[in-house]
C-alpha positions as CSV (number, residue, x, y, z in Angstrom):
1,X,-46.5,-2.1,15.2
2,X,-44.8,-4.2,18.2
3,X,-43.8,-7.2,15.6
4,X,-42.7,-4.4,12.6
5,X,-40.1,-2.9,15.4
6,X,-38.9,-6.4,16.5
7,X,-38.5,-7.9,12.9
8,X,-37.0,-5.0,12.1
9,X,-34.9,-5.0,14.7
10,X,-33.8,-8.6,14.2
11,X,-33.2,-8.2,10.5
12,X,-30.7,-5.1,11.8
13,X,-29.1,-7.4,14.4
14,X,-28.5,-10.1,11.8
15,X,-27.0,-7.7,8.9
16,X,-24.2,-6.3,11.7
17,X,-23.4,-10.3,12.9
18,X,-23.3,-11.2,9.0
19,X,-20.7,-8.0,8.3
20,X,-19.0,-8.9,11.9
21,X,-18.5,-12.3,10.7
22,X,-17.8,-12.1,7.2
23,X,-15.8,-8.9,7.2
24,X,-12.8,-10.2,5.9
25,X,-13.9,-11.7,2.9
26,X,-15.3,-8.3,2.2
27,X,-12.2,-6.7,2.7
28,X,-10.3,-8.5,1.0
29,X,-10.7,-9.7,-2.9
30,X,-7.3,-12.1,-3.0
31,X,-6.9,-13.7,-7.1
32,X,-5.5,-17.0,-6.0
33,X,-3.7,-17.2,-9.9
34,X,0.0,-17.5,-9.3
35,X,1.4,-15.2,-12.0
36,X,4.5,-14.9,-14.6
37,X,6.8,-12.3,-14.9
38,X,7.4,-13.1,-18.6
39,X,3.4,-13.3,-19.0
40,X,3.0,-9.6,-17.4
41,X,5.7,-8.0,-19.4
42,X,8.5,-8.4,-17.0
43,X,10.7,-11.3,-17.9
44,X,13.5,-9.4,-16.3
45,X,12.3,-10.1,-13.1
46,X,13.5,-13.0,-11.0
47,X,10.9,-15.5,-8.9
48,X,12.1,-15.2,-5.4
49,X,10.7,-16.4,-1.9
50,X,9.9,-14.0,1.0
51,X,10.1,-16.2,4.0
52,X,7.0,-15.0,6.8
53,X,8.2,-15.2,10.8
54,X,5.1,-17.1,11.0
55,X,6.3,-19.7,8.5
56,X,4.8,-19.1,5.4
57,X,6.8,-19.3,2.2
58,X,5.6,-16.4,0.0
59,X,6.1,-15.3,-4.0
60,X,7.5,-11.9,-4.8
61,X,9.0,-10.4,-8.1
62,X,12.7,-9.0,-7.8
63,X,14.9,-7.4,-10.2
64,X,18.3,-5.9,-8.2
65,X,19.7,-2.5,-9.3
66,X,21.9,-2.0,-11.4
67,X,24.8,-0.4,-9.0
68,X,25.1,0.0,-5.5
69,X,24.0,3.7,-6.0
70,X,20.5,3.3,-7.0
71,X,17.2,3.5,-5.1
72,X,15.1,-0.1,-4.8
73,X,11.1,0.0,-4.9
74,X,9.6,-1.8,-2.3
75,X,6.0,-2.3,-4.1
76,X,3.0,-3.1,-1.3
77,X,0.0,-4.0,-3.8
78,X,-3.2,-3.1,-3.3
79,X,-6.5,-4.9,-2.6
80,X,-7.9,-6.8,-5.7
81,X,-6.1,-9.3,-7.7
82,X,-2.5,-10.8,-8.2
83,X,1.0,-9.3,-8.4
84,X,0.6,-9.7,-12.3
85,X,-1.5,-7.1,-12.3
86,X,0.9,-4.0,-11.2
87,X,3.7,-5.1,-13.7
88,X,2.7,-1.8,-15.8
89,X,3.2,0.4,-12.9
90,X,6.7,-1.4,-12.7
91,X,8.1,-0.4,-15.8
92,X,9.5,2.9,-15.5
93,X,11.4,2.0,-12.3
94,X,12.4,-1.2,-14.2
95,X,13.8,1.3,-17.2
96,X,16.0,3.3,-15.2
97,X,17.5,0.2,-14.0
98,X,16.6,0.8,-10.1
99,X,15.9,-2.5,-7.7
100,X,12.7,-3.9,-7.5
101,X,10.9,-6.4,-4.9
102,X,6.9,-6.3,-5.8
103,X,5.6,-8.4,-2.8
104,X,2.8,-10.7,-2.8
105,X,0.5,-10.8,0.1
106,X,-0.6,-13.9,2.0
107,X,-3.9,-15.7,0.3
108,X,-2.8,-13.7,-3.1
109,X,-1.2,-14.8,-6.2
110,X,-1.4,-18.6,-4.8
111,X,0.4,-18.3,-1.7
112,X,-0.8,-19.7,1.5
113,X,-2.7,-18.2,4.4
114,X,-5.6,-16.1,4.8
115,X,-4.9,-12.0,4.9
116,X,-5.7,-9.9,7.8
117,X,-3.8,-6.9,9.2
118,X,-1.5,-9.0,11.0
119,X,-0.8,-11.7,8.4
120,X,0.1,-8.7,6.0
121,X,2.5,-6.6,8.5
122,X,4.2,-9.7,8.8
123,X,4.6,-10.2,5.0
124,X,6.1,-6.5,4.6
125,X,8.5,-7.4,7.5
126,X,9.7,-10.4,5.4
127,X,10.4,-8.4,2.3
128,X,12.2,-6.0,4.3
129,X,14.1,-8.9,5.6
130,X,14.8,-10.1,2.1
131,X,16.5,-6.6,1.5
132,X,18.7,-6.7,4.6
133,X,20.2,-10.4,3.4
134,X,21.1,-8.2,0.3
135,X,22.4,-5.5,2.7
136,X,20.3,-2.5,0.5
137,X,20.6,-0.1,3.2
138,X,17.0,1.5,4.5
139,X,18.2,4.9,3.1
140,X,18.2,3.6,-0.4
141,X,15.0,1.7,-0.1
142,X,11.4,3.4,-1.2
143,X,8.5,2.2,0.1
144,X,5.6,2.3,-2.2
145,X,1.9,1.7,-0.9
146,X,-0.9,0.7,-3.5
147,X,-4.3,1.6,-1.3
148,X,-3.9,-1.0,1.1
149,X,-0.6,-1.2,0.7
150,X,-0.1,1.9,1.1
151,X,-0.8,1.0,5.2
152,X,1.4,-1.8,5.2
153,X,3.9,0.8,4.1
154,X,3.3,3.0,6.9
155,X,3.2,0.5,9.6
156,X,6.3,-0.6,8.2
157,X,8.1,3.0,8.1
158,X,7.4,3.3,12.0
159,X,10.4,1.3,12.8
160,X,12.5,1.9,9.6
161,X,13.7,5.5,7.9
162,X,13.4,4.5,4.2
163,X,14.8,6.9,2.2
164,X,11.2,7.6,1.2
165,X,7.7,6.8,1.3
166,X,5.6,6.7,-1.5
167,X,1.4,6.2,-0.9
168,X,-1.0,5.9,-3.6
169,X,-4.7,6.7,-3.2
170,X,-4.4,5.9,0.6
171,X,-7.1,5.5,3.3
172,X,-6.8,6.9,6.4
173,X,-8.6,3.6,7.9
174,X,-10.5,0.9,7.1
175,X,-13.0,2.3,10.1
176,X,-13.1,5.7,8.3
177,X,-14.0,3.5,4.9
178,X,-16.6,1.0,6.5
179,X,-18.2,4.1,8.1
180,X,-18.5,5.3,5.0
181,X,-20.1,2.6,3.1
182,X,-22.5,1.4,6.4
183,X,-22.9,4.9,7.9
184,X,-25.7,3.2,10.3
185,X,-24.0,0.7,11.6
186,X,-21.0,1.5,14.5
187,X,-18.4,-0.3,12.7
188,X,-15.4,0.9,15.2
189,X,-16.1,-1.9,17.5
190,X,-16.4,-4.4,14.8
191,X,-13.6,-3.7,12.8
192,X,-11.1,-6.2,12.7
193,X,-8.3,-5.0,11.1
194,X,-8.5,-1.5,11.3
195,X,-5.3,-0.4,9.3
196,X,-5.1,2.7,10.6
197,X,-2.5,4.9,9.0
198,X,-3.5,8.6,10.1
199,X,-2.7,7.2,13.8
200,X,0.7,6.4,13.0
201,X,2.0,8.7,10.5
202,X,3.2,11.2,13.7
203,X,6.2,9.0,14.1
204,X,7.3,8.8,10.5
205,X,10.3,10.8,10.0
206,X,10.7,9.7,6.2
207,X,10.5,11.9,2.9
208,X,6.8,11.0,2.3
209,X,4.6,11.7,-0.8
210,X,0.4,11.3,-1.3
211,X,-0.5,10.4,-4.4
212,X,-4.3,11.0,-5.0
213,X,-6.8,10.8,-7.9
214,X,-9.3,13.5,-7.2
215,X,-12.2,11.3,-9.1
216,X,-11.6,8.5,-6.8
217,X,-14.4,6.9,-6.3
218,X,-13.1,4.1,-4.3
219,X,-11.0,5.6,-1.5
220,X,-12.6,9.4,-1.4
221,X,-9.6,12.3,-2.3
222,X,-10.5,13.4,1.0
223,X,-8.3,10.5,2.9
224,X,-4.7,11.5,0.8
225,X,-5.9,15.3,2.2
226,X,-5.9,14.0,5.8
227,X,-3.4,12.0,5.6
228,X,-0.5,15.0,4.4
229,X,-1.9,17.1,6.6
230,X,-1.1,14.4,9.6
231,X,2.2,13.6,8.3
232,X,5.9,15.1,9.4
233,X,7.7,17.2,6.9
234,X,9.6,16.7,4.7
235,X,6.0,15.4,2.2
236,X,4.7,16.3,-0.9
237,X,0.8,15.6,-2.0
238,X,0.0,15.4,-5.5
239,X,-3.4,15.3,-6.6
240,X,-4.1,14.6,-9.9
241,X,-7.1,16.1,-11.7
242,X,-9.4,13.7,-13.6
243,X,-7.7,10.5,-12.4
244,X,-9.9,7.6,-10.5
245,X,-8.5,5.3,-8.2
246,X,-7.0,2.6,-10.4
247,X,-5.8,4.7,-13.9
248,X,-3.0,6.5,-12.1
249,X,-0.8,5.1,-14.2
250,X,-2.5,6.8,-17.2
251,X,-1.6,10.7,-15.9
252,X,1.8,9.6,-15.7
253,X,2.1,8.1,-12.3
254,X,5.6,6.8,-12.7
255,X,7.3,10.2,-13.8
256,X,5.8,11.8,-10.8
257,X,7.7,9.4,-8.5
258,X,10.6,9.6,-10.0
259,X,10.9,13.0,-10.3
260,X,10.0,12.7,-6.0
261,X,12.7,10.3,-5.4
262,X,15.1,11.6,-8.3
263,X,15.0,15.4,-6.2
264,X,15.2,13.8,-2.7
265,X,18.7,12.1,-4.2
266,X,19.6,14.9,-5.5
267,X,19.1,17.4,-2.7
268,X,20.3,14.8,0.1
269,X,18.7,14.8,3.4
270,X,19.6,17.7,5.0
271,X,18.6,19.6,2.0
272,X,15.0,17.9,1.6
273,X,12.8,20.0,3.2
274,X,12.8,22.4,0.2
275,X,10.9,20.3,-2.0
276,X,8.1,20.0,0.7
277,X,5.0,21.3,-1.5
278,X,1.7,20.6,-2.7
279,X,0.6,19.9,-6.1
């Protein structure tokens, strides 16, 4: 019984030093493909270069707005894949002729690096560098957060009042995931990058807005619930009934948004907190 318990006990000790080692390479799923705009749909959009203030030379998509009136999307992708890949959540933002900068993170869609939480922060602070040299001014820019984008948004809304925030199918932390998925191991020490948006979402003065599918069987419904009920008005949660963590697009993801950021426009900011509101 002795040697049962110790092999045992070894075979534990090795799986956590494997998942402690390796962790990043299961958190994140980078396509190294470097994509098209004309072969996603997009040929509107220009190739541009976000430059890191670590030195790294990154791709992103950007299409300007049409006037100086409109809003610009500042797209944070999620996990899996390339840039490519989002285009169709693009195109209704693309159609009413808003800006667009869709950025692409470090170790994805062929640019250099490896991701980690502090690789990616530093990407979203060079996109919102790219949209000072433009002079957009914070109040027209929307930050929109794809998963684990959707904590590079928040990180980047604690120093910044976009004019809103937008977070789709959002975690509340990658501790709060990997405890999830290895509920007998004590992740919280091990955890890297830890991403942890419901710490930081108490100093976000921003219009904000959960997105959630409630069949998500990826990032649990139960994280966009957590993370409204920790955020500052003025926020809206939608959940949307039937929809899974990557087919948001097929309940009509876009016209939610824009109806989001068409009423806080509308409205203006001292008038926001009316459409504060679950539904």
């Amino acid at each position: 019984m002795k040697l049962i318990l110790l092999i045992i006990v070894g075979v534990y000790i090795t799986l956590v030093a494997a998942l402690y080692l390796l962790q990043r390479s299961v958190l994140f799923h980078p396509d190294p493909t470097r994509p098209d705009p004309a072969d996603f749909g997009v040929g509107e959009m220009q190739v541009v270069t976000l430059d890191t203030e670590d030195g790294l030379r990154l791709l992103a998509w950007w299409s300007p707005p049409a006037n100086e009136t409109l809003p610009v999307l500042l797209f944070f992708h999620g996990n899996a894949g390339h840039i490519g890949y989002r285009s169709e959540k693009l195109r209704p933002y693309l159609n009413r002729r808003w800006g667009v900068l869709l950025v692409a993170w470090r170790g994805y869609s062929g640019n250099p690096g490896q991701p980690s939480e502090t690789g990616l922060y530093a990407d979203g602070r060079a996109a919102l560098a790219f949209l000072v040299e433009r002079e957009i001014a914070p109040c027209r820019q929307i930050a929109y957060g794809e998963s684990l984008g959707a904590a590079v948004a928040v990180e980047m809304a604690r120093k910044t009042k976009f004019g809103a925030i937008i977070l789709e199918a959002p975690f509340t932390s990658v501790v709060h995931i990997a405890q999830l998925i290895f509920p007998f191991i004590p992740v919280r020490p091990l955890v890297r990058d830890k991403f942890a948006s419901i710490e930081k979402l108490s100093e976000i003065r921003s219009p904000l807005m959960v997105i959630h599918g409630e069949a998500d069987s990826v990032i649990p419904v139960s994280h966009g619930h957590r993370l409204y009920d920790a955020a500052n008005e003025p926020k809206m949660k939608h959940i949307v009934p039937g929809a899974g963590h990557n087919d948001l697009q097929n309940f009509g993801l876009g016209n939610i948004v824009i109806n989001f950021i068409d009423s806080y426009m509308n409205l203006g900011e001292h008038n926001i907190s009316s459409i504060s509101r679950v539904e």
